[in-house]
KEBA-861716 format. One record per atom (N, C-alpha, C): x, y, z. Coordinates in steps of 0.001 Angstrom, whole numbers, padded with zeros to 6 digits, always signed. Each point is the difference from the previous one (the first is absolute). Last residue first. Example, Ala and Ser with C-alpha at 12.3 -4.5 7.8 and 13.67 -1.06 7.14 Angstrom:
2
+012850-002250+007080+000820+001190+000060-000770+001090+000730+000290-005720-000070-000890+001190+000000+000900+001200+000000
END
This chain:
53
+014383-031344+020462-001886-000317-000297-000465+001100+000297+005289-000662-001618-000664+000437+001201-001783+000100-000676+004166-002078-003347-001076+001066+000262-000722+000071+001393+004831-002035-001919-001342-000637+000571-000971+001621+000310+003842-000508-003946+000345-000063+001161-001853-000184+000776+001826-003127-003800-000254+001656+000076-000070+000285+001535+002846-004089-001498-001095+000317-000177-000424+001157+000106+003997-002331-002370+000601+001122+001381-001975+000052+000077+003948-003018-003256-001225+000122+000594-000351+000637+001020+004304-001285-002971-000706+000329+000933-001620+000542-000198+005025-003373-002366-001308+001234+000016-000900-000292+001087+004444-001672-002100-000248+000235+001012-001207+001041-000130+002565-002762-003936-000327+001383+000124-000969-000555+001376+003872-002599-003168-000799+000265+000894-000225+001528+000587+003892-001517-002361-001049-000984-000602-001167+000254+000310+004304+001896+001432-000339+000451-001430-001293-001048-000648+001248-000070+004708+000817-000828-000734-000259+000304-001272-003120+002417+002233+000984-000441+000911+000461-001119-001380-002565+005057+001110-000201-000988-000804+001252-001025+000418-003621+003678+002241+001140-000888-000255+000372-000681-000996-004430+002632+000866+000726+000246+001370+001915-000524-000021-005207+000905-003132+001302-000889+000070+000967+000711+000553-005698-000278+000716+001670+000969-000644+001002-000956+000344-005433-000803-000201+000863-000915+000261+001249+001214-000919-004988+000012-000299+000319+000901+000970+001625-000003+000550-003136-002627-003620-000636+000229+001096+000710+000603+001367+002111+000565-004425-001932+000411-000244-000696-000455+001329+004550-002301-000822+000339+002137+000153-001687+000763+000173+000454-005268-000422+000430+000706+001902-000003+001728-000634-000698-001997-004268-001397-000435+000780+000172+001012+001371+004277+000034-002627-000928+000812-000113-001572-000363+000414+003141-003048+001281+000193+000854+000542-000823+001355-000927-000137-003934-002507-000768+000003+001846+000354+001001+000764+002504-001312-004195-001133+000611-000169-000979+000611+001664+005032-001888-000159-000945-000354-000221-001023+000733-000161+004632+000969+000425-000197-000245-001064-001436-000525-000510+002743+000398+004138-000206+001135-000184-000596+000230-001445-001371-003421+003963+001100+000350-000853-000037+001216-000941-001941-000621+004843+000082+000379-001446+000753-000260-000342-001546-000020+005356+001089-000126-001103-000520-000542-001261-002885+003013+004669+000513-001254-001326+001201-000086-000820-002975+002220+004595+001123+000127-001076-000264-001310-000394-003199+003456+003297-000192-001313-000855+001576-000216-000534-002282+002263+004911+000643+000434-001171-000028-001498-000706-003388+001636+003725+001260-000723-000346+000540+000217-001663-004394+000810+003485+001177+000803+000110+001379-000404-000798-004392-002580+000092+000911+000170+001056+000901+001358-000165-003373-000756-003306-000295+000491+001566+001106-000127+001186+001610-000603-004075-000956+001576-000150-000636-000286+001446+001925-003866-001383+000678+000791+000332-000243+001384+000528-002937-003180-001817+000103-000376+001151+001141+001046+001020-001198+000933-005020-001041+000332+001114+000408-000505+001409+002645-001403-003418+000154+001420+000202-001058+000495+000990
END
């Protein structure tokens, strides 16, 4: 996430939709954007926007 955060770059992941872990991705910032084949949850990662120095 940090490497991302500096690049500018967005994060996603596929979830199953049943695994504990995705509430971990929901606490470090991670919305669920999709859910696909009723099995899986598509989640995003979006970094904050970049603060001017």
């Amino acid at each position: 996430m940090a490497d991302a955060e500096a690049a500018g770059k967005t994060l996603t992941i596929h979830v199953e939709q049943f695994n504990p872990a995705s509430h971990l991705y929901e606490r470090l910032g991670f919305k669920i954007i999709k859910e696909t084949h009723g099995v899986y949850l598509l989640m995003e990662w979006t970094p904050p926007p970049h603060k001017p120095s």
